[in-house]
C-alpha positions in Angstrom: 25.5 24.0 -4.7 26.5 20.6 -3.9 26.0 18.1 -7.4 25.3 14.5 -6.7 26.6 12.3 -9.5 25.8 8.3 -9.6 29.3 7.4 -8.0 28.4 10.0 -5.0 25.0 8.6 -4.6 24.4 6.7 -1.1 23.1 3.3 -1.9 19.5 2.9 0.2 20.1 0.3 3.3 18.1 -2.9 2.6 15.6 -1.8 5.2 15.0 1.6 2.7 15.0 -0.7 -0.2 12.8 -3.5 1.6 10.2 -0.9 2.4 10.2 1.0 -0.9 9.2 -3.0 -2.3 6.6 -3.6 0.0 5.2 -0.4 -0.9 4.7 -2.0 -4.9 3.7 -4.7 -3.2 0.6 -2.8 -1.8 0.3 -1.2 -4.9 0.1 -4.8 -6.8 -2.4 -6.0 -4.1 -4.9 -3.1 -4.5 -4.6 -3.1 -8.8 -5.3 -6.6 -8.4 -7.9 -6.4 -6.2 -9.8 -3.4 -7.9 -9.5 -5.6 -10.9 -11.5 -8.3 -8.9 -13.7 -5.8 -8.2 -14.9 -4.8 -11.7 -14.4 -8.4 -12.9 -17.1 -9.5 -10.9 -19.6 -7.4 -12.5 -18.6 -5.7 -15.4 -22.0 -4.4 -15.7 -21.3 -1.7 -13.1 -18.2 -0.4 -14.4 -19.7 3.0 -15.1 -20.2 3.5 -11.1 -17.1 1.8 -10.6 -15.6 3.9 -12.4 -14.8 7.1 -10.6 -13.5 4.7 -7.5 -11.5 3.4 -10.1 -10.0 6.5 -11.6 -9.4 7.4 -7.9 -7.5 4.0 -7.4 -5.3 4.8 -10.4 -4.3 8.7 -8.7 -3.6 7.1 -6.0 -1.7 3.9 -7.0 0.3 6.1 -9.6 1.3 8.9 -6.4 2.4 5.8 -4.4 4.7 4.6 -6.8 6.0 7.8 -7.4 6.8 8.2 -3.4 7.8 4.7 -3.2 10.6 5.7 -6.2 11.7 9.2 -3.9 11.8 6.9 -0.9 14.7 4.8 -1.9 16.5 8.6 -2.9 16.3 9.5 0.4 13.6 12.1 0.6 12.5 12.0 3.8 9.3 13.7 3.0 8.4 10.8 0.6 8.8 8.9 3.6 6.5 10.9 5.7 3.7 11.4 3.0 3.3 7.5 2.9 3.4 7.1 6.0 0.7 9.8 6.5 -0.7 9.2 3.6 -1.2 5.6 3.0 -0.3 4.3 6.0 -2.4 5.3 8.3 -5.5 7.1 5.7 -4.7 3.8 3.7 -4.8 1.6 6.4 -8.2 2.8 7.9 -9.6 2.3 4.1 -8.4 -1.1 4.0 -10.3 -2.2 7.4 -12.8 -0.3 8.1 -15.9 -2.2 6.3 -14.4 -5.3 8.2 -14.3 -4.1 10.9 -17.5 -2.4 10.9 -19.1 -5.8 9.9 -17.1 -7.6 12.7 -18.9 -5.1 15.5 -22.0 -5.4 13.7 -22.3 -9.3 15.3 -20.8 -11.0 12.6 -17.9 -13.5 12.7 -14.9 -14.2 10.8 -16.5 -18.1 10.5 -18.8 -16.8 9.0 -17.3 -14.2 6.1 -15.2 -17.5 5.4 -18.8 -19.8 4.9 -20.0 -17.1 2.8 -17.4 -16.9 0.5 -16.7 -17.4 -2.8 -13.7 -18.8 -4.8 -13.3 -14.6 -6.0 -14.4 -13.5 -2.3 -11.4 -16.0 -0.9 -8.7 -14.8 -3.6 -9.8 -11.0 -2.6 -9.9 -11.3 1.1 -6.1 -13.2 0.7 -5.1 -10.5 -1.1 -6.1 -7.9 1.1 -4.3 -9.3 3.8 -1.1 -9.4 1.5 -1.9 -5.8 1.0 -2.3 -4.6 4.5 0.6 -6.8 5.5 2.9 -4.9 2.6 1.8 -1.5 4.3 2.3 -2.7 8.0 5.8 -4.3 7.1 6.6 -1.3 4.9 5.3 1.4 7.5 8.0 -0.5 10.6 10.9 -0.9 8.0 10.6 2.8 6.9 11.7 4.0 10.7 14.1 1.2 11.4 17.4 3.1 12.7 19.6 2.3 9.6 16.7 4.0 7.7 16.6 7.1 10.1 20.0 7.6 9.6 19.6 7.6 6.2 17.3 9.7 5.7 18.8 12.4 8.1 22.4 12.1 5.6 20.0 12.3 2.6 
């Protein structure tokens, strides 16, 4: 049995690293935007609520993998991948898009919108960005071959 100790730890390559941030960073995005959510009408909480609870599971598992992804564990890598990037994806986009083939333009979400409606539609795009530039980081050769020493 082999023992890894701190000095005989690989350090992550920035790409691993740069990933495993991005990956908070879609956390951050979704927190705040479930907190937008609720803030705007604090009278439904009690529905919200299991969505909410759900949020938390997953928000809480994707920090965890984030953390084993900068280890090495390649199957961190492939859970968020599976998992959030392409489950998590298709949750982010799917209610646009939806609305988009319904007829509807972007022109006119934006006319719509409110100051809360803006600073949540930004921040989903921050979020989906994070899990785009996280998902082609994660796969970058320097990560692959890190991964396959881990």
């Amino acid at each position: 049995m082999t023992v890894t100790t701190p000095e005989s730890r690989v350090e992550p390559p920035p790409v691993v690293h740069a990933a495993a941030l991005l990956w908070l960073c879609a956390v951050a995005a979704g927190a705040f935007e479930a907190t937008l959510v609720v803030a705007r009408d604090l009278s439904a909480f009690g529905e919200l609520l299991p969505g909410l609870a759900f949020r938390v599971a997953v928000f809480a598992t994707a920090i965890f993998l984030a953390l084993r992804l900068r280890q090495g564990q390649n199957w961190a890598r492939l859970t968020l991948a599976v998992g959030l990037g392409v489950f998590g994806t298709l949750s982010l986009v799917v209610e646009p898009v939806r609305w988009l083939l319904a007829g509807h333009s972007v022109g006119e979400a934006l006319a719509a919108a409110d100051t809360v409606g803006l600073v949540f539609g930004a921040s989903r795009i921050l979020h989906l960005m994070a899990v785009l530039g996280a998902m082609v980081l994660m796969f970058q050769p320097r990560a692959n071959a890190y991964f396959r020493s881990a």
